[in-house]
Structure formats: structure tokens, C-alpha cells
N, CA and C atoms as a LAMMPS dump frame, in Angstrom:
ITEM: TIMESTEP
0
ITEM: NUMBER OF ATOMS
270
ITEM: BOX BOUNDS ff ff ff
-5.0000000000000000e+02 5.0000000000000000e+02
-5.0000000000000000e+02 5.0000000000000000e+02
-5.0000000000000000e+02 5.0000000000000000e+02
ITEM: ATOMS id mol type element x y z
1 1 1 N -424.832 -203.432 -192.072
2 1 2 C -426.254 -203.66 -191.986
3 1 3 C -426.964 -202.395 -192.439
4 2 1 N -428.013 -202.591 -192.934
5 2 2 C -428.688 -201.46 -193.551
6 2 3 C -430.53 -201.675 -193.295
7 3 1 N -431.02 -200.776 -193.314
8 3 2 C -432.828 -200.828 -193.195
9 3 3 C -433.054 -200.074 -194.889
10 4 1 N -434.024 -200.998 -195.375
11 4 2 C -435.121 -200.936 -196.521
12 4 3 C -436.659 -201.023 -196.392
13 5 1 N -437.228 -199.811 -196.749
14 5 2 C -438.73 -200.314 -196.767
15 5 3 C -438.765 -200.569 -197.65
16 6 1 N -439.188 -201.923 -198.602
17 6 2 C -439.174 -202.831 -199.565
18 6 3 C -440.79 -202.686 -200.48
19 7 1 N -440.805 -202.614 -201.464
20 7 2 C -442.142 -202.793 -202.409
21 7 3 C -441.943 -204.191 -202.886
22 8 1 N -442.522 -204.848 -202.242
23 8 2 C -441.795 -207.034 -202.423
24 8 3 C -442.914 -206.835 -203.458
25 9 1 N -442.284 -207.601 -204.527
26 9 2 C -442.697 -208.177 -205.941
27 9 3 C -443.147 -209.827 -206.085
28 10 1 N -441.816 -210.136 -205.146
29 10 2 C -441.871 -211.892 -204.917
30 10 3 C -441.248 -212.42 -204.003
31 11 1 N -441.797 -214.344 -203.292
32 11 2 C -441.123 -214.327 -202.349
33 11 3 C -440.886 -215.683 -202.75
34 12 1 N -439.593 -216.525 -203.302
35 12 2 C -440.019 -217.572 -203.631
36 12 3 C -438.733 -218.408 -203.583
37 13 1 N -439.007 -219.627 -203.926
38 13 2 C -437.453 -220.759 -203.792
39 13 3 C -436.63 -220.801 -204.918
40 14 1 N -435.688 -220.63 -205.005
41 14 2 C -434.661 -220.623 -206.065
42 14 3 C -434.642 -221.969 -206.464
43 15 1 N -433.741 -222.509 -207.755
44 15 2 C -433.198 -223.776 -208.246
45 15 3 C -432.136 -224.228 -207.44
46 16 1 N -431.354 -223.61 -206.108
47 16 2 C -430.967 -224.189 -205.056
48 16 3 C -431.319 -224.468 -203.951
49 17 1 N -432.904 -224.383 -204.011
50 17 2 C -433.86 -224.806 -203.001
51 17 3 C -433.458 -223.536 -201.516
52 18 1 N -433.073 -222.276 -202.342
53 18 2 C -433.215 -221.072 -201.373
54 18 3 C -433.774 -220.163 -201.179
55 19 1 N -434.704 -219.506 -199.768
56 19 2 C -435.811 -218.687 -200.036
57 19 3 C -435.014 -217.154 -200.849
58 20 1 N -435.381 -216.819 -201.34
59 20 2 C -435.513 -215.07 -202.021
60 20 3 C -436.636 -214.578 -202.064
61 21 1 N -436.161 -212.627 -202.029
62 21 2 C -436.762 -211.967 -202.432
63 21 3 C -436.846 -211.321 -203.496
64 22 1 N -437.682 -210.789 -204.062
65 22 2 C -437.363 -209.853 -204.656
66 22 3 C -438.372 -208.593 -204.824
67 23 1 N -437.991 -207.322 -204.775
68 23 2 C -438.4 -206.508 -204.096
69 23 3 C -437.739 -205.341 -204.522
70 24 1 N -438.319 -204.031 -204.819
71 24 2 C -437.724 -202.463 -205.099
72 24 3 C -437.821 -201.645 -204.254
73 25 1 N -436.605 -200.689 -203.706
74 25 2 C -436.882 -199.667 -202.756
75 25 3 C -437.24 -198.157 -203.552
76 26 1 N -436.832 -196.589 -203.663
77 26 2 C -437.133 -196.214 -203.968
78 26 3 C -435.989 -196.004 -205.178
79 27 1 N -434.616 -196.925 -204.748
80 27 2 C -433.657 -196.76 -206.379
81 27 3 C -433.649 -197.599 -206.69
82 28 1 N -433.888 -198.561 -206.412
83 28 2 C -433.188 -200.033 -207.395
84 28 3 C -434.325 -201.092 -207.612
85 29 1 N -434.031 -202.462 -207.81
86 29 2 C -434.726 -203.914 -207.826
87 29 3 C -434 -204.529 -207.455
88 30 1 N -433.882 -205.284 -206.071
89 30 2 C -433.106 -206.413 -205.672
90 30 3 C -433.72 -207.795 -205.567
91 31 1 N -432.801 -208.578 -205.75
92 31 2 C -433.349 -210.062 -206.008
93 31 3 C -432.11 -210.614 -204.909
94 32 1 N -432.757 -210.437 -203.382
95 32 2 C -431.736 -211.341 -202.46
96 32 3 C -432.179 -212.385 -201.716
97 33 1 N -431.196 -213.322 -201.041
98 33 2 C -430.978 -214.749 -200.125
99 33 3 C -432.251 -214.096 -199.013
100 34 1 N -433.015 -214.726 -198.77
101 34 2 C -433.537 -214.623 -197.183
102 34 3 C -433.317 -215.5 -196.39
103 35 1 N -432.719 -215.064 -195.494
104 35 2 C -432.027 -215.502 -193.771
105 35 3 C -432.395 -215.165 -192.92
106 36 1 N -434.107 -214.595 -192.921
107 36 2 C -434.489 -214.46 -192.402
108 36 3 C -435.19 -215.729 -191.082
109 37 1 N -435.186 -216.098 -189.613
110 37 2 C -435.205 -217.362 -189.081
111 37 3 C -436.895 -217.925 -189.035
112 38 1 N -437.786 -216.537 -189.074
113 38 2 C -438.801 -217.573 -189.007
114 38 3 C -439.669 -218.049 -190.99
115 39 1 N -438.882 -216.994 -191.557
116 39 2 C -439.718 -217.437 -193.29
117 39 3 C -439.005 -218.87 -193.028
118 40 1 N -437.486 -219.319 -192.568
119 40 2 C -436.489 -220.293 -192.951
120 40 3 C -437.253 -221.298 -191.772
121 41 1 N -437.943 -221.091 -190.954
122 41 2 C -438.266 -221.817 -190.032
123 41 3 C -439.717 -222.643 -190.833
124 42 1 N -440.753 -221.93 -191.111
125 42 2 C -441.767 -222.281 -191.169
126 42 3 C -441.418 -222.932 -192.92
127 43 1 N -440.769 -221.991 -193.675
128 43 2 C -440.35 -223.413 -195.199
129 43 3 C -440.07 -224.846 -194.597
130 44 1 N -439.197 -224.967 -193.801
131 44 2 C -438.699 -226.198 -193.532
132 44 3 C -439.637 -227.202 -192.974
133 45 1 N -440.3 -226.439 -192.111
134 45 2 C -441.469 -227.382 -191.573
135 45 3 C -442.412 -227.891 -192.321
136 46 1 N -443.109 -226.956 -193.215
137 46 2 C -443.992 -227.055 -194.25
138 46 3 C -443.404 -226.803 -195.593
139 47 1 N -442.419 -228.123 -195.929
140 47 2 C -441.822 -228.064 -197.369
141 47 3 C -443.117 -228.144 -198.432
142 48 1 N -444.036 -228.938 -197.92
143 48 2 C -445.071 -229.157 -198.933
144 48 3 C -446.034 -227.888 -199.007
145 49 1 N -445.998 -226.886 -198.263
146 49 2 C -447.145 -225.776 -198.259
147 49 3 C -446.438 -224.807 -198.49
148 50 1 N -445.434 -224.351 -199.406
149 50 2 C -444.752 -223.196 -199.168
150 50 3 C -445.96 -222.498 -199.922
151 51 1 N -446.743 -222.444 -200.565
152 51 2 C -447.538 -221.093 -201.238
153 51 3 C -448.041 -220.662 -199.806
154 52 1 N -448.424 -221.683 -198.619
155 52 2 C -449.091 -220.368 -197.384
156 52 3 C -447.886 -219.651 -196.966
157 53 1 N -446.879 -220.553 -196.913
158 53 2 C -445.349 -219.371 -196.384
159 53 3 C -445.655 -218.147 -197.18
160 54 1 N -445.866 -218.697 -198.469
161 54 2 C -445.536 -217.029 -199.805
162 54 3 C -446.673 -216.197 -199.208
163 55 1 N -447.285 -216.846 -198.799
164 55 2 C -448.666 -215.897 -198.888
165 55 3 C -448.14 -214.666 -197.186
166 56 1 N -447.871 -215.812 -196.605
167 56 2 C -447.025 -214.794 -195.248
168 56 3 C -446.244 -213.702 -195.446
169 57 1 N -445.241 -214.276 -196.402
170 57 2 C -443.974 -213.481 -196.292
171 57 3 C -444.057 -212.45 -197.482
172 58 1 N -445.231 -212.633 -198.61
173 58 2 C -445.066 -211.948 -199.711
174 58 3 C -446.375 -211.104 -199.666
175 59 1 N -447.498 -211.617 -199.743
176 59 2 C -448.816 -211.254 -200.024
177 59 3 C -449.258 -210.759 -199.048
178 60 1 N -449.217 -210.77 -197.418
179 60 2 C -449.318 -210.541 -196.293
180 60 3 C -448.698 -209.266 -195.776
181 61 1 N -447.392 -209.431 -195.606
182 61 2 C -446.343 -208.435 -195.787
183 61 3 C -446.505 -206.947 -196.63
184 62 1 N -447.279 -207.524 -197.743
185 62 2 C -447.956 -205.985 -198.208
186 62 3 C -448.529 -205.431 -197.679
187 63 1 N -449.795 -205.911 -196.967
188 63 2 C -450.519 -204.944 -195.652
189 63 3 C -450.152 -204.54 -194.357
190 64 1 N -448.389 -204.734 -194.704
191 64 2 C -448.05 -204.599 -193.262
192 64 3 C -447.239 -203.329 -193.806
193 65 1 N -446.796 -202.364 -192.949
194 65 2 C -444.988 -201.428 -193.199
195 65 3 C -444.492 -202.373 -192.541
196 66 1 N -443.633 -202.795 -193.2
197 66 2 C -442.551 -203.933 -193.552
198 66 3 C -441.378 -203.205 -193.717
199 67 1 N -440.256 -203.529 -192.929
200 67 2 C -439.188 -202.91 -193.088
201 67 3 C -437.816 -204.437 -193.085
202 68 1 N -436.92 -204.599 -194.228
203 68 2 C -436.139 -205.22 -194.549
204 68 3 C -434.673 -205.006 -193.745
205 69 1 N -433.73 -205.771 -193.124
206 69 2 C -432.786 -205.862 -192.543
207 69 3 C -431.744 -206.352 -193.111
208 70 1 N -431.265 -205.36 -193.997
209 70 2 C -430.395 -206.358 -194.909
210 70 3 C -428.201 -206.268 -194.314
211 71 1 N -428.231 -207.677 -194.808
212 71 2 C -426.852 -207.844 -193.838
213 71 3 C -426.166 -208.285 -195.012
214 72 1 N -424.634 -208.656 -194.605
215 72 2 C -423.699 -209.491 -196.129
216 72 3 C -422.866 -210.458 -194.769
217 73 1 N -422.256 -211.334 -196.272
218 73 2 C -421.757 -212.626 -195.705
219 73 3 C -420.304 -211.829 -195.219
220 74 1 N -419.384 -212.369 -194.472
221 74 2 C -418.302 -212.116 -194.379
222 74 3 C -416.966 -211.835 -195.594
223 75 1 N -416.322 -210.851 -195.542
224 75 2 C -416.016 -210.18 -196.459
225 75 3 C -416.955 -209.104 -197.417
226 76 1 N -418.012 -209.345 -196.803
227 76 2 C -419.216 -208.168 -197.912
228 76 3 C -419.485 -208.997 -199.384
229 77 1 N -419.838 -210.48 -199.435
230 77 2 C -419.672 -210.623 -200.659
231 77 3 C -420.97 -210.545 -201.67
232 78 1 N -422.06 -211.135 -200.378
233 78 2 C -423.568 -211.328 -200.6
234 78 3 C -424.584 -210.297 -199.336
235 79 1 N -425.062 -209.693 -200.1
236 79 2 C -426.183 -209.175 -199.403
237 79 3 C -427.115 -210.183 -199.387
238 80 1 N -428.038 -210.003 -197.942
239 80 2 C -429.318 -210.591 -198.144
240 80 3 C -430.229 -210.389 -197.135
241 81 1 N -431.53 -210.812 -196.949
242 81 2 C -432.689 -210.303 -195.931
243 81 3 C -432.109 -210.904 -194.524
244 82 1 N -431.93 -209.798 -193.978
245 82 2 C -431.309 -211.254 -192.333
246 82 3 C -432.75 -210.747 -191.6
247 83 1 N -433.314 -209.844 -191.308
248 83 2 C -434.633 -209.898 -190.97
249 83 3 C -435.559 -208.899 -191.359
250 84 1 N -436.69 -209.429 -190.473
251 84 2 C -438.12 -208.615 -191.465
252 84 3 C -438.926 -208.301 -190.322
253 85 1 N -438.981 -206.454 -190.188
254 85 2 C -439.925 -206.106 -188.75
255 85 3 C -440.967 -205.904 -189.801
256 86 1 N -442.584 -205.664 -189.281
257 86 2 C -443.26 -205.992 -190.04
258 86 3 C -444.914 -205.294 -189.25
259 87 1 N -444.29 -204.552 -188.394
260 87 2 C -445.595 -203.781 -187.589
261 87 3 C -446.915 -203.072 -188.66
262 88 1 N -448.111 -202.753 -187.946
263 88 2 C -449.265 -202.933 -188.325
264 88 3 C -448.918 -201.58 -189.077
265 89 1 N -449.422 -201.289 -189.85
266 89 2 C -449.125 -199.517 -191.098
267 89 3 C -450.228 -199.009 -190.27
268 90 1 N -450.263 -197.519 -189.819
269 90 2 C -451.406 -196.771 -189.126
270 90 3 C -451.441 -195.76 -189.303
């Protein structure tokens, strides 16, 4: 497990109908799975409104310090967002 403060670019559904991010820290550009439970909670509920999800998890999230929780599947094969603290920036 690792912590990222993230510069999110995008927050959106893949062609396997899976949330991602994508997002630069201060070395790279990652484009990962979010597993995160409540972005995965509130898509599901509101399949038809995901632009207010985006607007939560992407557009929102910018005015926050947002810090990324990133985890991998067993064996280390996939990284991805397992959660998102997201306290007020002051």
C-alpha cells in the first residue's frame, strides 16, 4: 500500500464499464482501477448520473487535499485507488 497526493486529470468509466483515474503525482501519469467503496457505491446507484459522480470524485476533489490510497491485486499484479481521504486544504 502506498499514499499519493494526486493532480486528477480524469475520473471516468472505461469500455469495461470500470471506474478510473487518471491522475499525476510529482513523477509519473497514472491511469488506475478505482476501488474505491463510496465513488463504486454512488456509480451504481446513479448509473444514469455519473457526470454528478465525476463532478464528486474529479472536479470536487480538486478543492479538496486529496490524498490517494493506492493498493494491488494479489500477487502485485494491478495497482489501483482502494481509497480517497479528501480533508478540507487550509
Amino acid at each position: 500500500m502506498g499514499l499519493i497526493r494526486p493532480e486528477i486529470e480524469d475520473f471516468y468509466v472505461d469500455q469495461n464499464n470500470r471506474l478510473r483515474y487518471k491522475f499525476r503525482d510529482a513523477e509519473r501519469i497514472y491511469d488506475l482501477a478505482c476501488r474505491e467503496w463510496e465513488a463504486l457505491s454512488l456509480a451504481k446507484k446513479y448509473p444514469n448520473m455519473f457526470e454528478k459522480v465525476r463532478a464528486k470524485f474529479c472536479d470536487w476533489m480538486k478543492t479538496r487535499d486529496t490524498y490517494f490510497v493506492i493498493g494491488t491485486t494479489v500477487g502485485n499484479v494491478a495497482k489501483m485507488v482502494v481509497a480517497v481521504h479528501y480533508p478540507p486544504k487550509t
